[in-house]
N, C-alpha and C positions, 0 to 999 in steps of 0.2 A: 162945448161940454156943459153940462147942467150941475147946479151947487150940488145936488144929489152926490154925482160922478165923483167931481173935486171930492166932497167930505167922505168918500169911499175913500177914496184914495190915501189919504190921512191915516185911516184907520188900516188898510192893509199896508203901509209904510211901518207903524207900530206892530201889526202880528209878524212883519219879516225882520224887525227887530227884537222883536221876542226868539224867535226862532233861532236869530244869532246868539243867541244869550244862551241857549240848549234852554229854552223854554218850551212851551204852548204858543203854538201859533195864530195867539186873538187879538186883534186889535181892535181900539176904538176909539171913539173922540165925543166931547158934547161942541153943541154947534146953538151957540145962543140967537136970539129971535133977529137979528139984523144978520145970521150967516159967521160971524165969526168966532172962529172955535176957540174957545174957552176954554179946553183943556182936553187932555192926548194922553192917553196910555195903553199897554198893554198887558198882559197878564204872566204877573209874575211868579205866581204858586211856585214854581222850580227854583227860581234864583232866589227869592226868599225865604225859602221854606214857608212861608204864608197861603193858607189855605183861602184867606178871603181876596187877595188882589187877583181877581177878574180884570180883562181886559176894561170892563164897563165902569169898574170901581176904580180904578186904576185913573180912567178917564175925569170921573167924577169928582175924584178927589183932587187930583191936578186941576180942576176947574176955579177952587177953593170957593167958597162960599157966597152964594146968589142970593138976592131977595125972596127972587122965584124964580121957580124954573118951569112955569106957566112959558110956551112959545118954543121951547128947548128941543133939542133934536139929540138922540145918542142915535151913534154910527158907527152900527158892530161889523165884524166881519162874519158873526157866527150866532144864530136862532140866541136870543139870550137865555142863561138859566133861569129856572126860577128864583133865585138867589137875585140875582139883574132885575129879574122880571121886579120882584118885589122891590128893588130901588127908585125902580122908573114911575112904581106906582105910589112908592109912598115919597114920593118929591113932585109929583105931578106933571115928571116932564111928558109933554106932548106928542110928541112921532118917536118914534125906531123907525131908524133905516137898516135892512138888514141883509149882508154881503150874501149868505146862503144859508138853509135850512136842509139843505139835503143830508150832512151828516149827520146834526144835530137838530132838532127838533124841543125848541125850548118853548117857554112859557108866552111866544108871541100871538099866538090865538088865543088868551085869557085876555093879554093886554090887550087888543081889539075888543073883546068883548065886553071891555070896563073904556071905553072909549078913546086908548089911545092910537094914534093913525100909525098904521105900518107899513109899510113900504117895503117889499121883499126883492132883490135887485138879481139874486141867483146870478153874480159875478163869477163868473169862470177862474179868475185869481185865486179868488176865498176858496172855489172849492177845491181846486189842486191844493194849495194851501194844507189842507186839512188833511185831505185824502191821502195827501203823502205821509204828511205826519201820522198818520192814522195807522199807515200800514207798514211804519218804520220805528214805533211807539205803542203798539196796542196797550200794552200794561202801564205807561204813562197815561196816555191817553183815558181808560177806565179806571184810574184813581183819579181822576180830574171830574169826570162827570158822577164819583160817586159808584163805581161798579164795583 
């Protein structure tokens, strides 16, 4: 199995704990320059009533405070939002690894475009993941992305 695989893995561990919570089912993790993750969460918008914990934020924040984050890797299960997009670029973490883009379709081709490496893994987990949710939550679901 490739670190890739492992640090997915992490990150949809945390969206199937979201999920138990009657949350959103996103996970993530950041994954510091020698491989070990640094910090793990997932999104909590429903159980806290908190609009900004993203699964990525969530992550990030659990990470607690780096020099840099130059080498750093976040590991979503889900295309980030631009909300995300905008943390990865104003901290300059370096790769997204990303479980699926098929439901969603976030800010991750801007983040290439300003040079950060991504990695699209189209995990068949993430997307049942989603799709379920998706189709068991519509109206969660679209207050979540802003609909």
């Amino acid at each position: 199995m490739s670190p890739t695989a492992d640090w997915l893995d992490v990150a949809v561990a945390e969206a199937r704990q979201g999920l138990a919570e009657g949350g959103i089912p996103i996970g993530a993790a950041l994954i510091g320059p020698d491989g070990a993750v640094l910090g793990r969460g997932h999104n909590r918008r429903v159980q806290d009533g908190d609009p900004s914990t993203h699964g990525e934020t969530a992550a990030f924040r659990n990470a607690g405070r780096q020099r840099t984050y130059r080498g750093t890797t976040m590991v979503t299960t889900l295309s980030p939002c631009w909300y995300c997009s905008g943390l990865v670029r104003q901290f300059g973490i370096s790769r997204v690894v990303i479980g699926e883009a098929r439901t969603f379709v976030g800010g991750h081709d801007w983040l290439a475009e300003h040079g950060v490496e991504i990695v699209l893994v189209d995990d068949p987990r993430c997307v049942t993941l989603m799709t379920d949710f998706i189709a068991a939550h519509p109206q969660l679901w679209n207050e979540d992305i802003g609909e």
